[in-house]
Backbone as a ProteinNet text record, in pm:
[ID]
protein_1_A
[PRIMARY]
XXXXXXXXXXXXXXXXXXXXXXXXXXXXXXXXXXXXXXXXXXXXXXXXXXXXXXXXXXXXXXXXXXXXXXXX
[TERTIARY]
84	0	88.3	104.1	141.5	96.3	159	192.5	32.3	3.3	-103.4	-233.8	-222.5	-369.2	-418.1	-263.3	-269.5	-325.3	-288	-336.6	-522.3	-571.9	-699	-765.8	-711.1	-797.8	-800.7	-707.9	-684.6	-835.1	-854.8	-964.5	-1127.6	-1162.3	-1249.2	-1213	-1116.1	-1156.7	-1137.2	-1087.8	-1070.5	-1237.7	-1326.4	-1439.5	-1557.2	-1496.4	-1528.6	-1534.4	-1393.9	-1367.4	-1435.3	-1451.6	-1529	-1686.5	-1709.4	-1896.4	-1888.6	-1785.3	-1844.1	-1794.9	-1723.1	-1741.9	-1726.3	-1726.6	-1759.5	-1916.6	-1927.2	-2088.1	-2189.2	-2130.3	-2222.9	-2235.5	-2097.1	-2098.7	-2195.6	-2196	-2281	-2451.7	-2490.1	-2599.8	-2667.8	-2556.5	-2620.7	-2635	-2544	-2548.7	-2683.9	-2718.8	-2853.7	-2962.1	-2925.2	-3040.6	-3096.8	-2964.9	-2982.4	-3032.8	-2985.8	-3024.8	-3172.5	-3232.6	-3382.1	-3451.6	-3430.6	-3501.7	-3495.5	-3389.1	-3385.5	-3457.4	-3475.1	-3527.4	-3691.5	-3770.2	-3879.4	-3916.5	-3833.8	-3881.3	-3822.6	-3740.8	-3629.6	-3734.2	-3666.2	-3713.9	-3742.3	-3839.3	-3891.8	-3803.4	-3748.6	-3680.4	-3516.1	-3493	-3386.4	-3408.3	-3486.8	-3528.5	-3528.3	-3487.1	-3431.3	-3302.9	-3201.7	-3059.8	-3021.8	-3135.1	-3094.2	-3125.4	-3248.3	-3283.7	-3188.1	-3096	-2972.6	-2895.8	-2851.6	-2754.7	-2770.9	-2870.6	-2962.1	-2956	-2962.8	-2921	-2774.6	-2700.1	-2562	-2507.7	-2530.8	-2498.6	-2544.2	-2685	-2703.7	-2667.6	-2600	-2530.2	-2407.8	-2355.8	-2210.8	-2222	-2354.5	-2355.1	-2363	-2408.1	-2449.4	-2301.6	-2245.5	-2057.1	-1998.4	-2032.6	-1974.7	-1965.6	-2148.6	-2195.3	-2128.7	-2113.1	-2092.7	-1922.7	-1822.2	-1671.3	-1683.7	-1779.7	-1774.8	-1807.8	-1884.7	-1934.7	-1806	-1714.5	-1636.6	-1523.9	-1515.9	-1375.7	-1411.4	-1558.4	-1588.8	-1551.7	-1645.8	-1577.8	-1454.1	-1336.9	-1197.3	-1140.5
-117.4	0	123.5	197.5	336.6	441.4	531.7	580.2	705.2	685.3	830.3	700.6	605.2	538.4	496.3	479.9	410.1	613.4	697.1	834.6	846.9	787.6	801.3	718	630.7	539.9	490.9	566.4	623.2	714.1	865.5	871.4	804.5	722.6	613.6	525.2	491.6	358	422.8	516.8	658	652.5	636.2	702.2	587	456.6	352.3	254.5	307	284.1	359.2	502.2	570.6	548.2	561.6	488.7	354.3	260.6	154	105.7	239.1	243.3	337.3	457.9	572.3	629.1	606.7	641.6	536	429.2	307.1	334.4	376	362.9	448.4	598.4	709.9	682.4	601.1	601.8	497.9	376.6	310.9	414.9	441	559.5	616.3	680.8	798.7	699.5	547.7	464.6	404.8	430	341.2	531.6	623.8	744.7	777.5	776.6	800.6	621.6	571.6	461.5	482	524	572.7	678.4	789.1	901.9	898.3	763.7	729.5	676.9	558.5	488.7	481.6	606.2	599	718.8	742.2	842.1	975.4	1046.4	1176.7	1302.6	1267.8	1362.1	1387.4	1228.4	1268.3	1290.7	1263.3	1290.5	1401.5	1496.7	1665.4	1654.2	1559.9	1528.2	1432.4	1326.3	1252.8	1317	1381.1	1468.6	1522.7	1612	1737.2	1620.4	1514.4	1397.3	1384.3	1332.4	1282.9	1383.2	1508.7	1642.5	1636.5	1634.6	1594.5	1567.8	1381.6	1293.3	1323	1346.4	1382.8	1496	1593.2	1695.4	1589.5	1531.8	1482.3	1346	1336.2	1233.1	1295.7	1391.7	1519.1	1492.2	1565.3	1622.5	1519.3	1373.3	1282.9	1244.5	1230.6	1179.3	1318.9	1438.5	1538.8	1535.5	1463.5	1411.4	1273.9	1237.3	1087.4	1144.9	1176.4	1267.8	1365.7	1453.9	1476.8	1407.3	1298	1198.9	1097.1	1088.5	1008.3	1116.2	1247.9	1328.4	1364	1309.2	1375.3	1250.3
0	0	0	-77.8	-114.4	36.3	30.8	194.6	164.8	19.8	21.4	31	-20	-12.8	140.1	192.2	345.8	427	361.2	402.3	409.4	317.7	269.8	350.7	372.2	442.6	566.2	659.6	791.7	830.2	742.3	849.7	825.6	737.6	695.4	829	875.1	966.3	1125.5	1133.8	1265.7	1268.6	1200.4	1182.2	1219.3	1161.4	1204.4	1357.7	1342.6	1507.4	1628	1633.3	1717	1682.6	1562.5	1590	1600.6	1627.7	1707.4	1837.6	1879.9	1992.9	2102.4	2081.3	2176.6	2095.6	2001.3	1966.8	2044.8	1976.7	2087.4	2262.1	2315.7	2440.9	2471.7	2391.1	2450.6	2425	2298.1	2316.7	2402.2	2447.4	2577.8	2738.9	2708.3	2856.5	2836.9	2700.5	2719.2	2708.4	2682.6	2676.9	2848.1	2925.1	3061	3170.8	3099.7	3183.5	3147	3052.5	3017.9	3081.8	3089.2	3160.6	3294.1	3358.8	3491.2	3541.8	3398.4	3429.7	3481.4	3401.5	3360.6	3488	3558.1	3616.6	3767.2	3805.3	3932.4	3999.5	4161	4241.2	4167	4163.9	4174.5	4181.8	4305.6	4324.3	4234.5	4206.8	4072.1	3921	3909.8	3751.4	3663.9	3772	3676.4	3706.1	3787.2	3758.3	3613.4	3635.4	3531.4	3393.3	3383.8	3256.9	3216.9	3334.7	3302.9	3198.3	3289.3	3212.6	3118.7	3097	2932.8	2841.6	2842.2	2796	2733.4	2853.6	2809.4	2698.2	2752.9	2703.7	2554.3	2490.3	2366.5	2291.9	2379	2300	2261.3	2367.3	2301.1	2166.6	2195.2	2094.2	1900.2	1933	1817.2	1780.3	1887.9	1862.8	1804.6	1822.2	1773.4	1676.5	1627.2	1530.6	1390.9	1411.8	1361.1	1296.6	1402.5	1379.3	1278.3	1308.7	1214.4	1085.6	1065.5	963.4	811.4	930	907.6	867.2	972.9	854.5	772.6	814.4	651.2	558.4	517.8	415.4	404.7	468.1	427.5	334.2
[MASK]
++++++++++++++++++++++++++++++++++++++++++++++++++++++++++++++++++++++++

C-alpha cells in the first residue's frame, strides 16, 4: 500500500472505530439514563434529565466528527 492510499484510508476507519465504539458507548449511557429518568425516584429525575441532555449533546458532537472523517 502506497503511503497516500494508506493516508486516505486512515480517516475512513478513525471514523469507524469511534462509531463503534464511543458512539455506541454514549448512546447506551442515554439509553440506561432516560429509563432511569422514567422509572427511578422523583426527586432525581431533573438530575438525570440534566444527564440525558448531556450525554445527547455529546452524541451530536460525535456523530458530527464521524461525519467529518468520513468526508476527508
Amino acid at each position: 500500500m502506497t503511503q497516500s492510499a494508506a493516508t486516505i484510508a486512515e480517516p475512513s476507519i478513525l471514523s469507524d472505530e469511534i462509531r463503534d465504539g464511543l458512539l455506541q458507548d454514549l448512546v447506551a449511557v442515554s439509553l440506561m439514563l432516560r429509563h432511569l429518568e422514567q422509572t427511578g425516584p422523583v426527586e432525581t429525575r431533573g438530575r438525570l434529565a440534566t444527564a440525558t441532555a448531556a450525554i445527547q449533546q455529546d452524541i451530536e458532537v460525535v456523530r458530527g466528527l464521524i461525519d467529518r472523517l468520513r468526508a476527508a
